[in-house]
BAFI-3210 file (N, C-alpha, C; in Angstrom, 3 decimals, decimal comma, padded with zeros to 6 digits):
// residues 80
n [1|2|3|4|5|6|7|8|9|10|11|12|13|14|15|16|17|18|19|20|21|22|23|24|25|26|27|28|29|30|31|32|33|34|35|36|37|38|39|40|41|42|43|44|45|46|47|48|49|50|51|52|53|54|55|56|57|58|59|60|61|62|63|64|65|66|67|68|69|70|71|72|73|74|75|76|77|78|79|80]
n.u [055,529|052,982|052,966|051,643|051,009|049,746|048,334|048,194|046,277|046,110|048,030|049,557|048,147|046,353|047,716|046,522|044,143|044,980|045,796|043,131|041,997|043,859|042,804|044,005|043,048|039,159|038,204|038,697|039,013|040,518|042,499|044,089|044,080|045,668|047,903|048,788|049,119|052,246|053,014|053,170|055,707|056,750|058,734|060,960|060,863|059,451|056,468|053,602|052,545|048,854|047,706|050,035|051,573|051,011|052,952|053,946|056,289|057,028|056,881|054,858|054,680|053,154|053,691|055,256|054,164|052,604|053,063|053,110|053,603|053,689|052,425|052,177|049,181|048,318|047,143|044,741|042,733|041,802|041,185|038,630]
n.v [-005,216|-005,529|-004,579|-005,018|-004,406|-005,731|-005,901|-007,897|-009,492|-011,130|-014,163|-015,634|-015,790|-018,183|-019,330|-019,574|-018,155|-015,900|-014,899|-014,718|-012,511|-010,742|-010,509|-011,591|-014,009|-015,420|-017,037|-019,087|-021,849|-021,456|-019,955|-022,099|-024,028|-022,501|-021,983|-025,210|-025,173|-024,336|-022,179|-020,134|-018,611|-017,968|-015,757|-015,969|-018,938|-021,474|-023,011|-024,838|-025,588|-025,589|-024,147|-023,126|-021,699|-018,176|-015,122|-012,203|-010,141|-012,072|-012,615|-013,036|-014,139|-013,985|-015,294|-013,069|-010,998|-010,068|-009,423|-009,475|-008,428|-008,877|-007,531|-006,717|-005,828|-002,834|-001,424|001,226|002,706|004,814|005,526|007,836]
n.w [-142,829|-140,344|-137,159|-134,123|-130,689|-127,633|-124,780|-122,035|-119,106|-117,666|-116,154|-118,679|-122,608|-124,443|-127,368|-129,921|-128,794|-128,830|-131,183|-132,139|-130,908|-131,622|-134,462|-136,323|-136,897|-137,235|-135,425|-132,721|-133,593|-136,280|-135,691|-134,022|-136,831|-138,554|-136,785|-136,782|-139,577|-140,090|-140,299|-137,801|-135,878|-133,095|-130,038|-132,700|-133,497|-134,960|-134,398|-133,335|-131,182|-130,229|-128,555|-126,747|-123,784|-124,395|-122,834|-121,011|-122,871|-124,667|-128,466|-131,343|-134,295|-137,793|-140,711|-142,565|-142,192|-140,237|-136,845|-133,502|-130,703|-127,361|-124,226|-120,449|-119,077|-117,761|-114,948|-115,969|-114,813|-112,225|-108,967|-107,481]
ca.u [054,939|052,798|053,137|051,196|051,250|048,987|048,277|047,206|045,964|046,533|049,653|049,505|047,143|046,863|048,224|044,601|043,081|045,912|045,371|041,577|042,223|044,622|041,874|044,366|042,018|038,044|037,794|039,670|039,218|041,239|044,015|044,583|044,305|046,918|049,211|048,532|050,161|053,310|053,369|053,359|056,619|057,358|060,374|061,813|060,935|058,356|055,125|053,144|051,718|047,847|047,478|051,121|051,406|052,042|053,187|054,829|057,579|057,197|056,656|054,648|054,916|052,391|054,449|055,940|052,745|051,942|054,380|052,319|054,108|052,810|053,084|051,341|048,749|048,858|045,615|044,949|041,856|042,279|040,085|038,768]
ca.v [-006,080|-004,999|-004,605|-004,643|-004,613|-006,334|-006,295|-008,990|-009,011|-012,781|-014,867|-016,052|-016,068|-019,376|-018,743|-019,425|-017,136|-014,330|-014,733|-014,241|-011,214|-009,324|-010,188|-012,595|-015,228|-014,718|-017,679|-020,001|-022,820|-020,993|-019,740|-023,543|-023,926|-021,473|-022,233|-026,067|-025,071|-024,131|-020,364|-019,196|-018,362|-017,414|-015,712|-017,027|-020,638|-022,363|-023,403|-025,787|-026,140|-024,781|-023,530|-022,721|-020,202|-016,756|-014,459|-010,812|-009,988|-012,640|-011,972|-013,780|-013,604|-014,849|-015,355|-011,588|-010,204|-009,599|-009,215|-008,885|-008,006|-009,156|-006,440|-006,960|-004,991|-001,773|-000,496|002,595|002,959|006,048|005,580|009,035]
ca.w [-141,816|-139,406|-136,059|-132,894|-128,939|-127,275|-123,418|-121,480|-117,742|-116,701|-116,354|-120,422|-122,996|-125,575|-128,980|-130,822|-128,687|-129,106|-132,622|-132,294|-130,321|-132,427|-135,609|-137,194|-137,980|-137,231|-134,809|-131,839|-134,284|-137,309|-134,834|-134,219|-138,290|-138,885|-136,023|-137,219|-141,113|-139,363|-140,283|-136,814|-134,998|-131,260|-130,240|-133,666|-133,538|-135,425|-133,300|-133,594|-129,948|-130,828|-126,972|-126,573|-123,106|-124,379|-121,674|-121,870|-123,298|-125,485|-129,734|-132,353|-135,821|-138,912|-141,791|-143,429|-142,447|-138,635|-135,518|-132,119|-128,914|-125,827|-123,114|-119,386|-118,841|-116,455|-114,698|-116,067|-114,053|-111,074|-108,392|-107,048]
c.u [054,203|052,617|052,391|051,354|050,000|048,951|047,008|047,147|046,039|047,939|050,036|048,241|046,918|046,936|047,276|044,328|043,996|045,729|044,040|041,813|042,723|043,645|042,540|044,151|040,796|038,060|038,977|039,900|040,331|042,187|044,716|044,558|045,902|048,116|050,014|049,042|051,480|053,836|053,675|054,565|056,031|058,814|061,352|061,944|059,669|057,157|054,175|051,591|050,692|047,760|048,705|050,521|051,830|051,762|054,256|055,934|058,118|056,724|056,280|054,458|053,913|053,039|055,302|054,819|052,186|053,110|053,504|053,276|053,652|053,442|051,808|050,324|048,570|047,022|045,336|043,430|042,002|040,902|039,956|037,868]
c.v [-005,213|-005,216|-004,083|-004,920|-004,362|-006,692|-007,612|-008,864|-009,977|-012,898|-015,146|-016,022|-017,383|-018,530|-018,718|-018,442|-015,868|-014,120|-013,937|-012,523|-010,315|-009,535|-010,900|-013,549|-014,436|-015,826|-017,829|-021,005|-022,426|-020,418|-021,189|-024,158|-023,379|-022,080|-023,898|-025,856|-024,946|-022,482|-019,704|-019,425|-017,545|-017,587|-016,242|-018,450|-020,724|-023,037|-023,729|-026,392|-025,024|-023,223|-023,539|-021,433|-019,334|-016,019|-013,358|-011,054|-010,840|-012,263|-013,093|-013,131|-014,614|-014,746|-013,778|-010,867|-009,517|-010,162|-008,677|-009,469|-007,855|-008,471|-006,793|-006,141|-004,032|-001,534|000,780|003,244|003,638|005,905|007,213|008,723]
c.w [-140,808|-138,031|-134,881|-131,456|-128,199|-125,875|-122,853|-120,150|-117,071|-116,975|-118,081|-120,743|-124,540|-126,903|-129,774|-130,179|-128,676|-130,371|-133,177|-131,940|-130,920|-134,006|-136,615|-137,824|-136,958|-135,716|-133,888|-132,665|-135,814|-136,903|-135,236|-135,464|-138,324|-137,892|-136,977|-138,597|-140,712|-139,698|-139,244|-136,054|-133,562|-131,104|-131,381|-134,001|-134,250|-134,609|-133,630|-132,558|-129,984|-129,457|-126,262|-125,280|-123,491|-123,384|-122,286|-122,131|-124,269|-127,556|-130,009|-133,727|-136,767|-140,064|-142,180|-142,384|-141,138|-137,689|-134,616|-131,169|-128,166|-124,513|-121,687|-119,398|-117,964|-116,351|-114,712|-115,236|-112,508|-110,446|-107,208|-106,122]
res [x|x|x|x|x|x|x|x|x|x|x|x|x|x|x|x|x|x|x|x|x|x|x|x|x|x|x|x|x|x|x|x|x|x|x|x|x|x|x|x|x|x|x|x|x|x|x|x|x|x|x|x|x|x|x|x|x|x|x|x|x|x|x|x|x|x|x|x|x|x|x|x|x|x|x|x|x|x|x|x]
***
């Protein structure tokens, strides 16, 4: 399975467009596909809701196949 970690810089980001983002489907409309078959877990549950809030510390999973971990994002930007 593979596994990634994925920062975000707002409060949540919807589950279609976390999908898009990590390259799991091509679109927002094929997130909400996919979620919509019922393949996609959060935290271990089954999910359903297309625009579900994900927020850190939370995990999603696409069947065997992909595990993204949602971490906050830090500002690595040093102002001199």
């Amino acid at each position: 399975m593979q596994t990634l970690e994925v920062e975000i810089y707002d409060e949540y980001i919807a589950l279609n467009d976390l999908l898009k983002l990590c390259g799991v489907v091509d679109s927002g409309a094929a997130g909400k596909a996919l979620v919509a078959s019922g393949v996609v877990m959060v935290n271990g549950v089954q999910e359903l809701r297309k625009t579900n809030k994900i927020r850190p510390g939370m995990q999603v999973q696409v069947e065997d196949a992909v595990l993204i971990k949602v971490v906050a994002g830090t500002d690595a930007v040093a102002d001199e």
